[in-house]
Residue frames relative to the residue before (quaternion, step in Angstrom):
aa qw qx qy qz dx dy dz
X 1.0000 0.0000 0.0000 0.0000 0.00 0.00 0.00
X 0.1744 -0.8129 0.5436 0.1155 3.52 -1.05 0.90
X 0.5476 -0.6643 0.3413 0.3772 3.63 -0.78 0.33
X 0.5223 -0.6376 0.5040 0.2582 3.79 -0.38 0.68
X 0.8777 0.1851 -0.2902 0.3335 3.52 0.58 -0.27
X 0.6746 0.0360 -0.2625 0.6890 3.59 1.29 0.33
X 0.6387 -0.6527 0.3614 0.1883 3.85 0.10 0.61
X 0.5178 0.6341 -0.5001 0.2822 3.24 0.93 0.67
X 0.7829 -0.3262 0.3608 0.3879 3.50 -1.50 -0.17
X 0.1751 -0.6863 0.6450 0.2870 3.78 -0.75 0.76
X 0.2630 -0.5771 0.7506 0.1853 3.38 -1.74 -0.33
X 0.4055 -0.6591 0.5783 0.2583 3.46 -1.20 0.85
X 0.0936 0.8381 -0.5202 0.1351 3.48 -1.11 0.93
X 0.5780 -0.6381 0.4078 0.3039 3.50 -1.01 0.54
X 0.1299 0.7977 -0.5596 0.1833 3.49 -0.87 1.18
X 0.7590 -0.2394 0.0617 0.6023 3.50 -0.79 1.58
X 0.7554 -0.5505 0.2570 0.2454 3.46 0.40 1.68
X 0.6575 0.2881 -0.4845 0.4999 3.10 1.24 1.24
X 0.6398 -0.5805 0.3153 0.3928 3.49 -0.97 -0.17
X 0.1029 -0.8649 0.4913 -0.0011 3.81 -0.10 0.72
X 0.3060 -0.6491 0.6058 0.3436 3.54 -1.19 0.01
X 0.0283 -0.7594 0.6493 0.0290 3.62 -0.90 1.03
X 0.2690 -0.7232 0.6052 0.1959 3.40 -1.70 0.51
X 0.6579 -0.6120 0.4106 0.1550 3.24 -1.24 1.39
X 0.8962 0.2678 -0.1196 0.3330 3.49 1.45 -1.20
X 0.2355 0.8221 -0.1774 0.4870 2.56 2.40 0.42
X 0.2476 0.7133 -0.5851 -0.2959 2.35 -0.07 -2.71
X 0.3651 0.6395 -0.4718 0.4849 3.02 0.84 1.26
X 0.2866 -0.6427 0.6744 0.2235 3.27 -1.48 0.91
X 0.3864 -0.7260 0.4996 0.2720 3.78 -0.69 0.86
X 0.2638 -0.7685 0.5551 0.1779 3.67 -1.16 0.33
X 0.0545 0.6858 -0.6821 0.2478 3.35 -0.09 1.72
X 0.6497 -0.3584 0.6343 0.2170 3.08 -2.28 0.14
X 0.6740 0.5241 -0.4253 0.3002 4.16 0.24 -1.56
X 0.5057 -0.5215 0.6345 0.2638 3.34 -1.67 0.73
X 0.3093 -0.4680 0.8098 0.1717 3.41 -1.78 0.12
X 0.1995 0.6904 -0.6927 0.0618 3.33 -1.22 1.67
X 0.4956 -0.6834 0.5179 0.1383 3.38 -0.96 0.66
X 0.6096 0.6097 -0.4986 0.0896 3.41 -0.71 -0.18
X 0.5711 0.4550 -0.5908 0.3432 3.51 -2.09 -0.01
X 0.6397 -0.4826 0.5238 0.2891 3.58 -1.61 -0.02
X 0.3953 -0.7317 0.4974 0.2468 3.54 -1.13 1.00
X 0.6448 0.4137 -0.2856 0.5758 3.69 1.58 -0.32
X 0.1265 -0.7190 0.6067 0.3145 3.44 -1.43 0.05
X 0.8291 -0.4268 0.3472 0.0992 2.99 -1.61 0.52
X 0.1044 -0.8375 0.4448 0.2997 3.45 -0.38 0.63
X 0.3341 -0.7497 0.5536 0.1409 3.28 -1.14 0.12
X 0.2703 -0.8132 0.4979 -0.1332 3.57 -0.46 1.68
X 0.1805 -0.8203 0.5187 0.1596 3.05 -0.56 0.75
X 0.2890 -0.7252 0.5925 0.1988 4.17 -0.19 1.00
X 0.1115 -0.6638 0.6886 0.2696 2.96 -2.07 -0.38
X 0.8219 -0.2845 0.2190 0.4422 3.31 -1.66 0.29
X 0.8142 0.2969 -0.1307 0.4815 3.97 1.28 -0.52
X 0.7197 -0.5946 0.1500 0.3257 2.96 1.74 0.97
X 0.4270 0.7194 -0.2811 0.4702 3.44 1.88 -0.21
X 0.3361 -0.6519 0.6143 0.2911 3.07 -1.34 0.72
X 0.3676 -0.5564 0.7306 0.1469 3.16 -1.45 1.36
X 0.2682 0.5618 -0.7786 0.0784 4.10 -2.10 0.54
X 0.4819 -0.6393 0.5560 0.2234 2.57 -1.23 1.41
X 0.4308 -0.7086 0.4944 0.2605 3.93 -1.51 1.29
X 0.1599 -0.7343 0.6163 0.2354 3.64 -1.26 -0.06
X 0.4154 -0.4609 0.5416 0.5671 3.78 -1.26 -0.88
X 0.2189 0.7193 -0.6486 0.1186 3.09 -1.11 0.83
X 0.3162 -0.7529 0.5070 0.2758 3.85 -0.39 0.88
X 0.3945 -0.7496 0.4398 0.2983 3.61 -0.55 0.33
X 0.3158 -0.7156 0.5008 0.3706 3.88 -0.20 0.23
X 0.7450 0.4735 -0.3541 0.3087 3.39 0.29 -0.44
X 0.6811 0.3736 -0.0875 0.6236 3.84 1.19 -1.59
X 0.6876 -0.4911 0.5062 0.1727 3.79 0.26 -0.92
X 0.7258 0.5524 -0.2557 0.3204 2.87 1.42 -1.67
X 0.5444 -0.6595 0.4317 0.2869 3.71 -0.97 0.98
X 0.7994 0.3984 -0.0941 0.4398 3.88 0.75 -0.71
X 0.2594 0.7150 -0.6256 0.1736 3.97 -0.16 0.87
X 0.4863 -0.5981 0.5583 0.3066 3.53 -1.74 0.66
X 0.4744 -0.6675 0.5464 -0.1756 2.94 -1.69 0.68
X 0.2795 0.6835 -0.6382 0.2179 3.84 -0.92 1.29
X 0.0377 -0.7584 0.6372 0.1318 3.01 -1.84 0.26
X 0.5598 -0.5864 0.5853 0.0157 2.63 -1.69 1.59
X 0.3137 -0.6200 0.7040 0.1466 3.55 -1.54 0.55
X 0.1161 0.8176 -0.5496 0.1267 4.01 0.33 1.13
X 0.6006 0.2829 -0.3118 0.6797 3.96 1.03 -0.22
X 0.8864 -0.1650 0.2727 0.3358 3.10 -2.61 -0.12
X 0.6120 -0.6073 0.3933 0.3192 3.55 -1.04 0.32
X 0.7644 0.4237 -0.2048 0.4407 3.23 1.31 -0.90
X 0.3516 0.7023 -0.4058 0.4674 3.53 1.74 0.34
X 0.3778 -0.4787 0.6234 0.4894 3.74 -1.45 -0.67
X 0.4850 -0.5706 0.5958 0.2901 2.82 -2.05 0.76
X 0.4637 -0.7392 0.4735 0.1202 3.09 -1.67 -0.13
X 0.3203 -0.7956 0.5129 0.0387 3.05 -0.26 1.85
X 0.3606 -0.5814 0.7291 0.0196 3.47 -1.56 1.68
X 0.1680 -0.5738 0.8014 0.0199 3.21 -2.18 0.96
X 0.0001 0.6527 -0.7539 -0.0755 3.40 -1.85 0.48
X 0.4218 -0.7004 0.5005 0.2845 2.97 -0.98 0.46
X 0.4091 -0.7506 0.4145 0.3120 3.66 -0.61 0.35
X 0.6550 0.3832 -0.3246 0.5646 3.49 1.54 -0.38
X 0.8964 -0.0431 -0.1554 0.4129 3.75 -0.11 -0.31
X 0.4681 -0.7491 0.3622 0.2975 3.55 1.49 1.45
X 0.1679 0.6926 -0.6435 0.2792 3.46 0.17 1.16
X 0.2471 -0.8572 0.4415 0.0962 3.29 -1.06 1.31
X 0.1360 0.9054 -0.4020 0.0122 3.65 -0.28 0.33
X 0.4235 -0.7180 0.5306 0.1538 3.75 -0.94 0.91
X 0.3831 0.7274 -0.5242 -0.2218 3.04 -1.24 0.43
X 0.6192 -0.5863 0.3518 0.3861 3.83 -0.77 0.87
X 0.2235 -0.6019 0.6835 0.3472 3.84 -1.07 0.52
């Protein structure tokens, strides 16, 4: 929804204890009819990749571990900040599964 009198973006928002759409460059709360619905999950899901014997499958990289030494650990990334951010890419180690994160 956009405001009607200079066209920006509302934002849902509390107002005389109900929920309203307000505008940021306004400072106006807008007067509409729409509900405020919510739904879906504020995290996503990971996704794993099994085998035929139930094991997680991750694909390995070079990656030195900090903790053991070891030169080789698997690897994913996760979307954990704003969409328009980088995601964030997990390490394990393959010898003493240490887990680590690190941000592009």
């Amino acid at each position: 929804m956009f405001c009607q009198k200079c066209g920006c973006i509302l934002v849902p928002k509390e107002h005389k204890g109900k929920r309203s759409f307000y505008c940021k460059k306004c400072d106006k709360y807008s007067n509409t009819n729409k509900k405020i619905i919510e739904k879906g999950e504020k995290k996503q899901k990971i996704v794993l990749i099994k085998d035929e014997d139930e094991k997680i499958t991750l694909p390995e990289i070079d990656k030195e571990c900090r903790k053991c030494g070891n030169k080789s650990a698997y690897f994913w990334v996760e979307q954990t900040r704003a969409g328009d951010e980088a995601p964030t890419i997990f390490y394990k180690c393959t010898k003493c599964k240490k887990v680590w994160r690190e941000y592009s």
